[in-house]
C-alpha positions in Angstrom: -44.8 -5.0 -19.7 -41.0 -3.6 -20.1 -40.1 -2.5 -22.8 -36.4 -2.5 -24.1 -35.6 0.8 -26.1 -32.6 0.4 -28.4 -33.4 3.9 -30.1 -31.8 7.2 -28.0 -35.1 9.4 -29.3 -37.3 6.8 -27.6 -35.3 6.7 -24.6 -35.7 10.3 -24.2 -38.9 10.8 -24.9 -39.7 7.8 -22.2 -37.4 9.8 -20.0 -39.5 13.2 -20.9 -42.6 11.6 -20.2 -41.7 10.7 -16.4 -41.0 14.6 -15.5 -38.2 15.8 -13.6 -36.4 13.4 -11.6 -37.2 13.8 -7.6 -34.7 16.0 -5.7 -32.8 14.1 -2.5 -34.3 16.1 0.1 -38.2 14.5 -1.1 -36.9 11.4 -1.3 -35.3 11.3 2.1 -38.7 13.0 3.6 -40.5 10.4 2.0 -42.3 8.0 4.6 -40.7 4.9 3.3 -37.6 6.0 4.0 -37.7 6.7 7.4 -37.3 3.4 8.1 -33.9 3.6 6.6 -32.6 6.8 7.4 -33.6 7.6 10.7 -31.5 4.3 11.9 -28.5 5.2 10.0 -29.1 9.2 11.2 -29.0 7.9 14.7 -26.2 5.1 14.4 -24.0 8.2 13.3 -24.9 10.9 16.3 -24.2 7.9 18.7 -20.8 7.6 17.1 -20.1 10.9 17.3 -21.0 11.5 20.4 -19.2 8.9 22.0 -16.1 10.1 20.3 -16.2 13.5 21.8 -17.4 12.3 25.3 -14.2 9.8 25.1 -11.8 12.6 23.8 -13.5 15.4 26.5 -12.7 12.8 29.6 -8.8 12.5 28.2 -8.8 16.0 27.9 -10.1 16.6 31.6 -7.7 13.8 33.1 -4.6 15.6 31.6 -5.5 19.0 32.8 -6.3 17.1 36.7 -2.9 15.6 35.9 -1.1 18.7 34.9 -3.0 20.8 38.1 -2.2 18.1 40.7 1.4 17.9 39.4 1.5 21.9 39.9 0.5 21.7 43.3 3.3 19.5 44.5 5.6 21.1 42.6 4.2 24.5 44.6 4.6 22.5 47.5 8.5 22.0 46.8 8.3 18.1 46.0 10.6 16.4 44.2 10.7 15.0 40.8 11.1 11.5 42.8 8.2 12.3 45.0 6.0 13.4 42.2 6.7 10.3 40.6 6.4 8.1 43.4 2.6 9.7 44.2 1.4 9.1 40.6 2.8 6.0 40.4 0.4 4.4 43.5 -2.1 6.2 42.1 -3.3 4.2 39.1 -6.9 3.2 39.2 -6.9 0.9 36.5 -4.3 -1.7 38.2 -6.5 -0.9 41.5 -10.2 -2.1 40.0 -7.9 -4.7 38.4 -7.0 -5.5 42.3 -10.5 -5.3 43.4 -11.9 -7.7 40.2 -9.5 -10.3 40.8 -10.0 -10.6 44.5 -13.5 -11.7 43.9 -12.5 -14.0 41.4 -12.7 -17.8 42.3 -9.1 -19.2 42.6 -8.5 -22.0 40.1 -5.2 -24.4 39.8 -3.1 -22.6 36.5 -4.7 -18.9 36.2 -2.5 -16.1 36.4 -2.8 -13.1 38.8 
């Protein structure tokens, strides 16, 4: 049966009768909760993880970007050359290419 107190001493003393509230660390360690942390625990490290391994591959493209462009500059290209080479060499329009080429050919669809 619940019992409304109204009068602040017999709060407290309900309150004092308890013991100390449990810490965070025993109620995240306690079995129940595993079910509900371990999920969320995991949902994070998969965020974060994909966040660096997205940032580390822009990070290595620039610096194969910045080396190849160094190299034909060593070898005494152009600007207009340089740009001409990167500009074929884009392999997102390319698998675009290769996707649509497979695709069926219907009357009204866009290429």
């Amino acid at each position: 049966m619940v019992e409304i107190l109204t009068h602040p001493a017999a709060v407290l003393a309900q309150v004092a009768e308890r013991g100390p509230a449990p810490s965070v660390v025993e109620l995240l360690t306690h079995p129940a909760a595993l079910g509900v942390v371990a999920p969320l625990v995991l949902a994070a490290l998969v965020g974060i993880v994909a966040i660096i391994a997205v940032n580390w591959s822009k990070v290595r493209r620039a610096e194969f970007d910045a080396t190849l462009k160094h190299d034909m500059l060593q070898r005494g290209m152009t600007a207009d050359e340089i740009e001409r080479v990167l500009g074929r060499r884009n392999p997102r329009r390319a698998g675009r290419r290769l996707i649509w080429r497979w695709m069926p050919r219907r009357p009204g669809w866009r290429r």
